[in-house]
MIVO-687424 format. One record per residue (C-alpha): z negated, y, x negated; residue number from 1. Coordinates in Angstrom, 2 decimals. Example, Ala and Ser with C-alpha at 12.3 -4.5 7.8 and 13.67 -1.06 7.14 Angstrom:
zz, yy, xx, nr
-7.80, -4.50, -12.30, 1
-7.14, -1.06, -13.67, 2
***
This chain:
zz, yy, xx, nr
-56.40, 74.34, -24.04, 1
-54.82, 72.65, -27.01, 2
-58.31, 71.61, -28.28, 3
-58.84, 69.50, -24.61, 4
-55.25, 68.51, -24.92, 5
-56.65, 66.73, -28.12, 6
-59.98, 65.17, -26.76, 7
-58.38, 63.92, -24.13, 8
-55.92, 61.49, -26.34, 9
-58.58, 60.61, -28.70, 10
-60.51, 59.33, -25.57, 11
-57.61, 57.34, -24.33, 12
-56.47, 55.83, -27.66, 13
-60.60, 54.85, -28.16, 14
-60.24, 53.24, -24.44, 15
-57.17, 51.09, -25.21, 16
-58.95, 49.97, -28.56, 17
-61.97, 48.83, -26.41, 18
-60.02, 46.91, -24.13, 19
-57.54, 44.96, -27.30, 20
-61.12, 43.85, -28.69, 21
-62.38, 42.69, -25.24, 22
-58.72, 40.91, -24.48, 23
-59.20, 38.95, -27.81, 24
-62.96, 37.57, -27.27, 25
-61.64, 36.46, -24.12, 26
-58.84, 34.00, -25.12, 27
-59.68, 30.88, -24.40, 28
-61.63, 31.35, -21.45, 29
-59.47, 30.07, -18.76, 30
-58.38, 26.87, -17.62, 31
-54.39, 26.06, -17.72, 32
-53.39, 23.57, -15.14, 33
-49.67, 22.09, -16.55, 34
-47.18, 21.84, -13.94, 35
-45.30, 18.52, -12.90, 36
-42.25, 18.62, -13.96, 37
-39.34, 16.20, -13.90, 38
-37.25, 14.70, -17.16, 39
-33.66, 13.82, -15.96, 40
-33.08, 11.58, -18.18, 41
-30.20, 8.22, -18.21, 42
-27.66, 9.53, -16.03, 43
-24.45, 10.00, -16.55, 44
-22.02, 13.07, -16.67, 45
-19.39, 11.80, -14.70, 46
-19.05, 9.15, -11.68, 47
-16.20, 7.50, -10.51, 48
-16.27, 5.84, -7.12, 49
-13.61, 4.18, -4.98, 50
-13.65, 5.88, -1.45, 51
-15.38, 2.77, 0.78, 52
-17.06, 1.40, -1.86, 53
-20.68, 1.74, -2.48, 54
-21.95, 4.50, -5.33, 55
-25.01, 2.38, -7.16, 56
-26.89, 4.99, -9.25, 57
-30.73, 4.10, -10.86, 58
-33.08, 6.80, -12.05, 59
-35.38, 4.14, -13.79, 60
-35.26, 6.95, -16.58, 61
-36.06, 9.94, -14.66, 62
-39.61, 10.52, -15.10, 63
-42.18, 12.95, -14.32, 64
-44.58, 14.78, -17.12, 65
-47.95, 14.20, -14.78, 66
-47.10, 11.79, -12.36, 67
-46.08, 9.73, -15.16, 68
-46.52, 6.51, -12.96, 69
-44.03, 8.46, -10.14, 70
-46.70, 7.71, -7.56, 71
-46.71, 11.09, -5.60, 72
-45.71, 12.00, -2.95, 73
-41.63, 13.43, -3.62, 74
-38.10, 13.98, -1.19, 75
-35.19, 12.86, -3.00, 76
-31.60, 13.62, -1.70, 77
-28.19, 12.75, -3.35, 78
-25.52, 15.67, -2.52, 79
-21.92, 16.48, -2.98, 80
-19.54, 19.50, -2.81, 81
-15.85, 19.69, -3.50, 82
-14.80, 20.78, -6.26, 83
-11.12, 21.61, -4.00, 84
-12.47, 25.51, -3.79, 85
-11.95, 25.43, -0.27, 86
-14.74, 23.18, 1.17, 87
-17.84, 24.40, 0.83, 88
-19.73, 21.77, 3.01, 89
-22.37, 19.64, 1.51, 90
-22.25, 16.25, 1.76, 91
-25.85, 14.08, 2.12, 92
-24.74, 10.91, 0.88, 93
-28.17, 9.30, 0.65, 94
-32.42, 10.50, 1.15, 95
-33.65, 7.50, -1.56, 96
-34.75, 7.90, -4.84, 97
-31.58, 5.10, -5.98, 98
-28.36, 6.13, -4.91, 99
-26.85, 3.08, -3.51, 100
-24.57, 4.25, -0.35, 101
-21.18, 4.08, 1.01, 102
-18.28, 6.63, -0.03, 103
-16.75, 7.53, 2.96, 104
-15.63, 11.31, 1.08, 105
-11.74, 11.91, 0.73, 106
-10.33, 11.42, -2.43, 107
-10.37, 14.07, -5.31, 108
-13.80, 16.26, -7.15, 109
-16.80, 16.72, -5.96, 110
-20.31, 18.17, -7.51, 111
-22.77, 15.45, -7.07, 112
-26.20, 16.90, -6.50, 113
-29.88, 15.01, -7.33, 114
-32.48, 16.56, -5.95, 115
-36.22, 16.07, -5.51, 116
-39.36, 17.65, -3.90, 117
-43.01, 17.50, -4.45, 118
-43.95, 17.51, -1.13, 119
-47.32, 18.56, -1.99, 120
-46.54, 21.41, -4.25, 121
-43.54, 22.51, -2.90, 122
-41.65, 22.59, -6.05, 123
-37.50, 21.53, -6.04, 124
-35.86, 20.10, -8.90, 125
-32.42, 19.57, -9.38, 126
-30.20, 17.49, -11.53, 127
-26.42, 17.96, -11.90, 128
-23.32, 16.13, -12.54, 129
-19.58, 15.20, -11.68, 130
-18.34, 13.00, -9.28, 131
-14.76, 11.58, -8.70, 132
-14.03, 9.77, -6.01, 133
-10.56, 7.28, -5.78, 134
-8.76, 5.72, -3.25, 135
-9.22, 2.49, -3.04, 136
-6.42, 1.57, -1.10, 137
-4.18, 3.03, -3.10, 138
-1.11, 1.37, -3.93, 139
-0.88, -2.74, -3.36, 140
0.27, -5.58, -1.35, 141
0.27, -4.93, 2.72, 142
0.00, -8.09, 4.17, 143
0.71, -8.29, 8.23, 144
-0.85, -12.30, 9.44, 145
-1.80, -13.72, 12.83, 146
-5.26, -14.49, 13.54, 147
-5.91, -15.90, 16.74, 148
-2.96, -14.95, 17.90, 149
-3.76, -10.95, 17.63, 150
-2.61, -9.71, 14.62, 151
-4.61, -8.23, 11.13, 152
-3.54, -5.57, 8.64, 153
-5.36, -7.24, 5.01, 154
-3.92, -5.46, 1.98, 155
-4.09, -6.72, -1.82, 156
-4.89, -3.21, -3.45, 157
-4.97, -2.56, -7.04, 158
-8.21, -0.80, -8.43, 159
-8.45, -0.43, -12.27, 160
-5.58, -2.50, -13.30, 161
-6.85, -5.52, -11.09, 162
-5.61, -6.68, -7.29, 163
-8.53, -7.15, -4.93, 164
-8.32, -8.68, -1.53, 165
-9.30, -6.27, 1.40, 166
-9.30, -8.26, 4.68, 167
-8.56, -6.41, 7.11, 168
-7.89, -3.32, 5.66, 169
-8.13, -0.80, 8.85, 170
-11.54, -1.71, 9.60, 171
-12.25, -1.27, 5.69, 172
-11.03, 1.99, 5.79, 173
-12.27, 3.12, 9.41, 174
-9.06, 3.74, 10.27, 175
-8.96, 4.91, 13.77, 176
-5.77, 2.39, 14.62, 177
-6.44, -1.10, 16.52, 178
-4.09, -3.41, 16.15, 179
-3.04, -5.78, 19.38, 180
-0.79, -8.58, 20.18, 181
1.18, -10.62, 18.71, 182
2.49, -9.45, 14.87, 183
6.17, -7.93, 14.10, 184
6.25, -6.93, 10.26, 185
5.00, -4.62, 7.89, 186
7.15, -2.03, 5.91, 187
7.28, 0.71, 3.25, 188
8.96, 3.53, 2.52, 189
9.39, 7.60, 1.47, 190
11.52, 8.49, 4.13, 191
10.44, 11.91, 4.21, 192
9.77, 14.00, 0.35, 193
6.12, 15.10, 2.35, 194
5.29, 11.40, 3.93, 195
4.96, 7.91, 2.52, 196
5.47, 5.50, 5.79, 197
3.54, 2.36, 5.93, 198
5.03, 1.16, 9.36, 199
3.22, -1.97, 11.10, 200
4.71, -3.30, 14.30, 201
3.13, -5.18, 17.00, 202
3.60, -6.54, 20.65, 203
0.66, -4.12, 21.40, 204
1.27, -1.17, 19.84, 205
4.62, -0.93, 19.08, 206
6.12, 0.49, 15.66, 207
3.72, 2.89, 14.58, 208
2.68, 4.20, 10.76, 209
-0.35, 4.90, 9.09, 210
-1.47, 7.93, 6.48, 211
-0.34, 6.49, 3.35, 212
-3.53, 7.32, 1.89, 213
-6.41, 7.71, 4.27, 214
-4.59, 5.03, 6.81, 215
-5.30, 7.85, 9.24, 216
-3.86, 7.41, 12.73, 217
-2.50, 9.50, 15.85, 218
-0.47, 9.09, 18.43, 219
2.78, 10.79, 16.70, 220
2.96, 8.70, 14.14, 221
4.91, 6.26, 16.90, 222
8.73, 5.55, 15.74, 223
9.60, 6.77, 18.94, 224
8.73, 10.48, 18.05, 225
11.42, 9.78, 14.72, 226
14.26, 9.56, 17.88, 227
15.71, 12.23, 19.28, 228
17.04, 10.13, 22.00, 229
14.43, 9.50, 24.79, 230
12.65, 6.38, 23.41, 231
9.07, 4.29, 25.31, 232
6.60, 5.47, 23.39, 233
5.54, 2.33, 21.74, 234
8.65, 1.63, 21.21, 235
9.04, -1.53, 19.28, 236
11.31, -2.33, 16.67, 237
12.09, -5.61, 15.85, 238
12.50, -4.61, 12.00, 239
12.83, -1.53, 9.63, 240
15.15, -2.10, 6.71, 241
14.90, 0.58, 4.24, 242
18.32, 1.22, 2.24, 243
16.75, 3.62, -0.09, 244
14.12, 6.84, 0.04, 245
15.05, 8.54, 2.98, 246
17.63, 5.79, 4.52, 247
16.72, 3.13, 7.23, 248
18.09, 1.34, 10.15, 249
15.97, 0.00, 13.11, 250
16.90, -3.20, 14.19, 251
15.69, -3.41, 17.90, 252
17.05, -7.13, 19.27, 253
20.67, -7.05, 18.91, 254
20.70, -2.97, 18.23, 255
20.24, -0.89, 14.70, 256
20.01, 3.03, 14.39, 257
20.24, 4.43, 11.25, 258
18.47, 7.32, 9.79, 259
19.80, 9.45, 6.41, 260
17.51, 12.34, 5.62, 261
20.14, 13.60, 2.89, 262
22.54, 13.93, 5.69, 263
19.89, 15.23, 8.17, 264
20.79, 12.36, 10.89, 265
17.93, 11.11, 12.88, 266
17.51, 7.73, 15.09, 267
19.39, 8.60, 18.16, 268
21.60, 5.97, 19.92, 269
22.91, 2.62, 18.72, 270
25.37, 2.46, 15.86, 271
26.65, -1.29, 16.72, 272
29.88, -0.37, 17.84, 273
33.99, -0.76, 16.57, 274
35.41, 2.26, 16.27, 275
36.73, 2.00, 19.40, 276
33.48, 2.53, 20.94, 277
33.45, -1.28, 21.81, 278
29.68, -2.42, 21.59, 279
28.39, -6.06, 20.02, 280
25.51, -7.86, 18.75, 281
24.38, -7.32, 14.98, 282
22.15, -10.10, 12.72, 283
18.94, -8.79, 11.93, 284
20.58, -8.95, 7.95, 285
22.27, -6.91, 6.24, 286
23.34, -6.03, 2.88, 287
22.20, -2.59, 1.43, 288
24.14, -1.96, -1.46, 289
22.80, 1.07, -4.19, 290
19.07, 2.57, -3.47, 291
20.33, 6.19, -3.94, 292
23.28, 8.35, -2.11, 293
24.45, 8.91, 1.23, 294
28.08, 7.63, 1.71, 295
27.14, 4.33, 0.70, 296
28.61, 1.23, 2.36, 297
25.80, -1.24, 4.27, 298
27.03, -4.44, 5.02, 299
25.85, -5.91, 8.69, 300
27.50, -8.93, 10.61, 301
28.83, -8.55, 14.49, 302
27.28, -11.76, 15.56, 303
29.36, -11.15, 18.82, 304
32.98, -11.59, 17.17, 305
30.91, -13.59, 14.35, 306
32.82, -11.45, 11.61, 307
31.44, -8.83, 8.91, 308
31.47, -4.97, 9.37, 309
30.30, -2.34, 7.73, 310
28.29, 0.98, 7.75, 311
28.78, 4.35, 5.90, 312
25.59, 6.08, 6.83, 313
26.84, 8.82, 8.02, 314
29.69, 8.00, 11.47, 315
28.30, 6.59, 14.45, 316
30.21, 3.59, 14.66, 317
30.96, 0.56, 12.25, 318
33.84, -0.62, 10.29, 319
35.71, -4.01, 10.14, 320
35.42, -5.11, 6.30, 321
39.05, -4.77, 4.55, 322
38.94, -8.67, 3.38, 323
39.57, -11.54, 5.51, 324
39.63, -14.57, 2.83, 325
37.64, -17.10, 2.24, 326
33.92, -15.99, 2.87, 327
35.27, -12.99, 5.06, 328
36.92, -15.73, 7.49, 329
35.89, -14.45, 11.21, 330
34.00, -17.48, 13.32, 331
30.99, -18.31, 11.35, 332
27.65, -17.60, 11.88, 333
25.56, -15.57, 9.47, 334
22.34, -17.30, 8.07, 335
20.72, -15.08, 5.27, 336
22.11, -11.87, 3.62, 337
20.66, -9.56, 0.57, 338
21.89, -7.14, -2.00, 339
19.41, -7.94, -4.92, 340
21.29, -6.44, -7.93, 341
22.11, -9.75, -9.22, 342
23.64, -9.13, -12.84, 343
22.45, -5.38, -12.84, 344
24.84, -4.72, -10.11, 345
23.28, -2.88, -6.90, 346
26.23, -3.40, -5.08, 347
25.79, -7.71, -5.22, 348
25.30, -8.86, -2.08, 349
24.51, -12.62, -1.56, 350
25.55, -14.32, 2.22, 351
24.82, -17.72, 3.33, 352
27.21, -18.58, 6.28, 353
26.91, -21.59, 8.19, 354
30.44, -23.27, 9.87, 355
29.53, -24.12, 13.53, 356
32.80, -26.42, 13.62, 357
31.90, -28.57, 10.56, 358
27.96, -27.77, 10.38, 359
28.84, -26.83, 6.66, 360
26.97, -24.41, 4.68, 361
28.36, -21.79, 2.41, 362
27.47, -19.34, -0.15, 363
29.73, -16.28, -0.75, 364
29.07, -13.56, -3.31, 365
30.73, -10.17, -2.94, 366
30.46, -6.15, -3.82, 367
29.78, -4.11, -1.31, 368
32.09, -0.68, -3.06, 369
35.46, -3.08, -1.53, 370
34.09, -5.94, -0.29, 371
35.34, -7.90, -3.25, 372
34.37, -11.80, -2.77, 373
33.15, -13.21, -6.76, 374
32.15, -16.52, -5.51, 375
32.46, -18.66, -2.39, 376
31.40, -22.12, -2.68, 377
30.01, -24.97, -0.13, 378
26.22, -25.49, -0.24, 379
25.49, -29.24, -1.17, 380
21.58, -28.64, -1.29, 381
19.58, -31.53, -0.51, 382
18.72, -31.28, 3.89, 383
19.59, -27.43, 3.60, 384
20.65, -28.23, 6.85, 385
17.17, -28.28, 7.64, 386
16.21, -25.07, 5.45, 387
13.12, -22.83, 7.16, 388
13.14, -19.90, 5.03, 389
15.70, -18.90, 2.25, 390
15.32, -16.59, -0.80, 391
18.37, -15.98, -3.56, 392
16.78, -14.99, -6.47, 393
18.16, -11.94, -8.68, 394
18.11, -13.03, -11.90, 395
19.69, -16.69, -11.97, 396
21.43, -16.91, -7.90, 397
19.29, -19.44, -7.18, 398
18.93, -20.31, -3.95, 399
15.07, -21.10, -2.73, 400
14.67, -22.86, 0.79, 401
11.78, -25.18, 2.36, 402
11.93, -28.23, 4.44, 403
8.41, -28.47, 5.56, 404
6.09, -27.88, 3.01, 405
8.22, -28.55, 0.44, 406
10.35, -25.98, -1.88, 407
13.74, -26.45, -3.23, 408
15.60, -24.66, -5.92, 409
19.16, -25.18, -5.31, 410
22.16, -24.08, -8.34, 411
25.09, -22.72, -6.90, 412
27.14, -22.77, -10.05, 413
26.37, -26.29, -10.76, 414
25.70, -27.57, -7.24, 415
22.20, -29.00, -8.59, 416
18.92, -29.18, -6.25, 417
15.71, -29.42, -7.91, 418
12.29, -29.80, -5.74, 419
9.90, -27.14, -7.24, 420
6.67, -27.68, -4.88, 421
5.10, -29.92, -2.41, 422
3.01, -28.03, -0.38, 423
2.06, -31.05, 1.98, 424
1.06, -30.78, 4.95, 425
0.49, -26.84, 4.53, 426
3.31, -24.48, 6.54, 427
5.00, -22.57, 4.39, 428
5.45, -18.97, 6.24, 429
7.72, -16.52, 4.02, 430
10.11, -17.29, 0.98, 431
10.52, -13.64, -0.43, 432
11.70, -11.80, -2.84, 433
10.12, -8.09, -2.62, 434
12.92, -5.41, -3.54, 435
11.12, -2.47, -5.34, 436
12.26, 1.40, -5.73, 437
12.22, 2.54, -9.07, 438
13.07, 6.28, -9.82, 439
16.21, 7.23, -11.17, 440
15.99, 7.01, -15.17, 441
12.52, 5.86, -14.41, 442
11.85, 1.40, -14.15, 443
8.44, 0.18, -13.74, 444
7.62, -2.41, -15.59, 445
5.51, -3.77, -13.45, 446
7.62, -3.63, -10.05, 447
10.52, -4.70, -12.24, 448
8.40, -8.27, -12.64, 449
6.95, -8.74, -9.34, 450
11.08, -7.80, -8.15, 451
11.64, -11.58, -10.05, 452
8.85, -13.21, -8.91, 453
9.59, -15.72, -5.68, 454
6.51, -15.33, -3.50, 455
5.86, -17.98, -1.42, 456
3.25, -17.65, 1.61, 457
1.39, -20.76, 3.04, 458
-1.07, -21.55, 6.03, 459
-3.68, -23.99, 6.64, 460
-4.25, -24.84, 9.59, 461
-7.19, -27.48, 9.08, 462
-8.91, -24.21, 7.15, 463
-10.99, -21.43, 8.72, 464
-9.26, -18.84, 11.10, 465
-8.03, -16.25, 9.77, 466
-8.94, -16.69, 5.95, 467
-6.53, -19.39, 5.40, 468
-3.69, -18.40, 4.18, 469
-2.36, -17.55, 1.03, 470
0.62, -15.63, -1.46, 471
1.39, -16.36, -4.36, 472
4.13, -15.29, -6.84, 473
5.91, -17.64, -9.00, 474
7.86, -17.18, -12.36, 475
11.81, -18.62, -11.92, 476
12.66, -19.74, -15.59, 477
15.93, -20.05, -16.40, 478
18.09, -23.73, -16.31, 479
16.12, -24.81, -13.20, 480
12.98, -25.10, -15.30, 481
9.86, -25.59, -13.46, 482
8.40, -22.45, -11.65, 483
5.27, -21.37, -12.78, 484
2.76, -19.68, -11.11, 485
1.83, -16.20, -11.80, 486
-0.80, -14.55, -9.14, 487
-2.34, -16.33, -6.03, 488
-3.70, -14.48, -3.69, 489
-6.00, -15.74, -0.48, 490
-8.19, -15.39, 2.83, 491
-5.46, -14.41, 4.84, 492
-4.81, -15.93, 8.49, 493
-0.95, -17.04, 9.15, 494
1.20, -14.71, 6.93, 495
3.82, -13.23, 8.88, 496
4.81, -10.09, 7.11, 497
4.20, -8.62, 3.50, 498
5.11, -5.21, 1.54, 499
4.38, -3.11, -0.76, 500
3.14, 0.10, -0.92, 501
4.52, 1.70, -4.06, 502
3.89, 4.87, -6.58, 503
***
């Protein structure tokens, strides 16, 4: 038994010898076919795209190890997934060989997929990389205009460090809101820690607000669903005035309701009454004293007794101011009032009165903590009698005004008018300055210069609808020095509201 045992390996050991020896004659006796394979070479690791904007991406440098001359017959796709960990749904952004397609994906990371087929073989490669797509409306200018008489949401957003025009920005961003009618204004704000508002207003929709990011639209984003008071549901406001992050008041005609967040009161009925409940008409101005807290005094003028009253924010009623000198003197009528924290005060509020007994002009200065008049002094500006639009700057108190198209810089301390443009025959739409919200302990350098800059807004009429008008923001130098333009901005139709949307 032990002797077959034996045999039997020497036989199997001679067989696997025999078949080594035949294994090594035979190399080099077949034919090896090599496969077509594809080089990914000259793309990046990383794209950035802004969301709308097209995503240009050649593969001059991709090549194939055959097909050297990339003649065959291949399927090429360009895919993305999120990166978020939640969406697992694959994006087909384009089917050609050169990515060159719109980003319509929501901001943040995505995987960004090349693939290709041989569509003879069968064979899939793939190649890939990062993608990060930004918003590209952002943070900028929001600029409400008049074309045609409808009106057009165009926005001057900031990309990279640089402002770029975007003409009508809802259609840019397929925004599901149409806007109709006649414009109102444009406004922004944080009124709620969870929701940036960018509010637009118009005889067709009513006051409304869009996604502060996507400009995303539905129904409840109306005002009227802010009230708790029965409200149309395109309500319309006639303005928003924001007092600070989480503080308005809706003008609406001759009414204003007033919402505080910190002090969880809502729009509900109208605050323009004495404290005896007695109702009157309030100016579409008002004086907003400091951004931040909630018992703050606002300054507003009862066009109905023609005297000034005040607002705490909180009661549902108004106050008469405690001052009845000079500038406080009931019976005149209100023509222009801001709180622009002139000499690093918050509390500064400027007022331009006019006397309807004399037709004199006036320009009173006072805090809004007691109503404490600084400066009161007649206006002796050259025709301010016939002043369009008025802006006080915050720096020097200078008061800007038109006549026409042509811009006057007027000293209140010295009593001096200077003429700083001549527009011609161009209509000059807005004198503004834009009032920016900087965190507490926190300035902005660059919202603290745009807050100097006077921007002045002109139309053409002799120019093509809708892309002819135009912003720009001027430097004020000190001792009525020429202005000097800084940024100029165009393609707009007849500007009738701007603001900014912040971050």
């Amino acid at each position: 038994m032990m002797i077959k045992n034996i045999k039997i390996q020497i036989i199997f050991l001679f067989g696997c010898l025999i078949l080594m020896n035949s294994c090594a004659e035979d190399e080099g006796n077949y034919d090896y076919i090599e496969i077509n394979e594809v080089v990914f070479e000259g793309l990046l690791e990383e794209y950035t795209a802004p969301r709308f904007d097209n995503l240009i991406i050649t593969t001059e440098d991709v090549k194939f190890t055959v097909d050297t001359e990339g003649s065959g017959d291949y399927e090429y796709s360009w895919e993305a997934v999120s990166e978020n960990g939640q969406d697992n749904e694959i994006y087909k952004l384009s089917a050609d060989k050169n990515m060159d397609a719109q980003i319509v994906l929501f901001p943040g990371e995505y995987t960004l997929y090349y693939l290709i087929k041989d569509l003879n073989t069968d064979v899939e490669w793939q190649h890939k990389t990062k993608l990060t797509v930004i918003n590209s409306i952002y943070e900028g200018w929001m600029v409400l205009n008049e074309v045609a008489g409808e009106s057009r949401l165009d926005m001057v957003s900031l990309l990279n460090g640089e402002y770029k025009e975007i003409h009508d920005v809802l259609g840019f961003s397929q925004s599901p809101l149409t806007l109709s009618g006649k414009p109102g204004f444009v406004q922004c704000y944080g009124y709620d820690p969870n929701f940036y508002g960018i509010y637009i207003s118009t005889e067709g929709n009513g006051t409304t607000k869009l996604d502060p990011d996507t400009f995303d639209w539905r129904i409840e984003n109306n005002l009227s669903y802010e009230f708790v008071s029965s409200q149309p549901e395109n309500f319309e406001a006639s303005d928003l005035l924001v007092k600070a992050d989480g503080m308005s008041l809706v003008m609406e005609n001759s009414n204003f309701y007033v919402y505080n967040r910190l002090y969880n009161i809502p729009y509900s009925v109208p605050q323009n009454v004495s404290q005896s409940g007695i109702p009157f008409d309030v100016s579409p101005h008002f004086g907003k004293g400091n951004d931040y807290g909630g018992f703050i005094k606002m300054a507003l003028y009862d066009e109905t007794n023609k005297k000034f009253v005040y607002h705490d924010g909180y009661f549902s009623y108004c106050h008469d101011v405690p001052n009845s000198s000079g500038m406080f003197t009931p019976g005149k009528d209100l023509l222009h009032m801001v709180s622009n924290g002139y000499n690093d005060n918050l509390m500064n509020t400027f007022a331009v009165l006019k006397d309807p007994v004399d037709g004199k002009s006036y320009i009173g200065l006072f805090d809004l903590n007691f109503f404490a008049q600084s400066h009161y002094s007649e206006i002796t500006a050259t025709d301010f009698d016939l002043a369009e639009n008025i802006a006080i700057d915050p720096t020097y108190a200078y008061i800007f005004y038109n006549v026409g198209g042509k811009v006057y810089e007027y000293d209140i301390f010295t009593g001096t008018t200077v003429e700083m443009l001549d527009k011609g025959d161009q209509e000059i739409t807005k004198l503004e300055y834009r009032k920016f919200f900087n965190s507490l302990g926190f300035e902005n350098e660059s919202y603290t210069k745009m807050g100097k800059q006077l921007i002045v807004c002109t139309y053409d009429d002799s120019g093509a609808e809708g892309s002819n008008g135009t912003m720009e923001l001027y430097n004020v130098p000190p001792v009525q020095g020429q202005i000097e333009l800084d940024t100029s901005y165009s393609g707009f139709g007849k500007i009738v509201s701007i603001a900014y949307r912040q971050r």
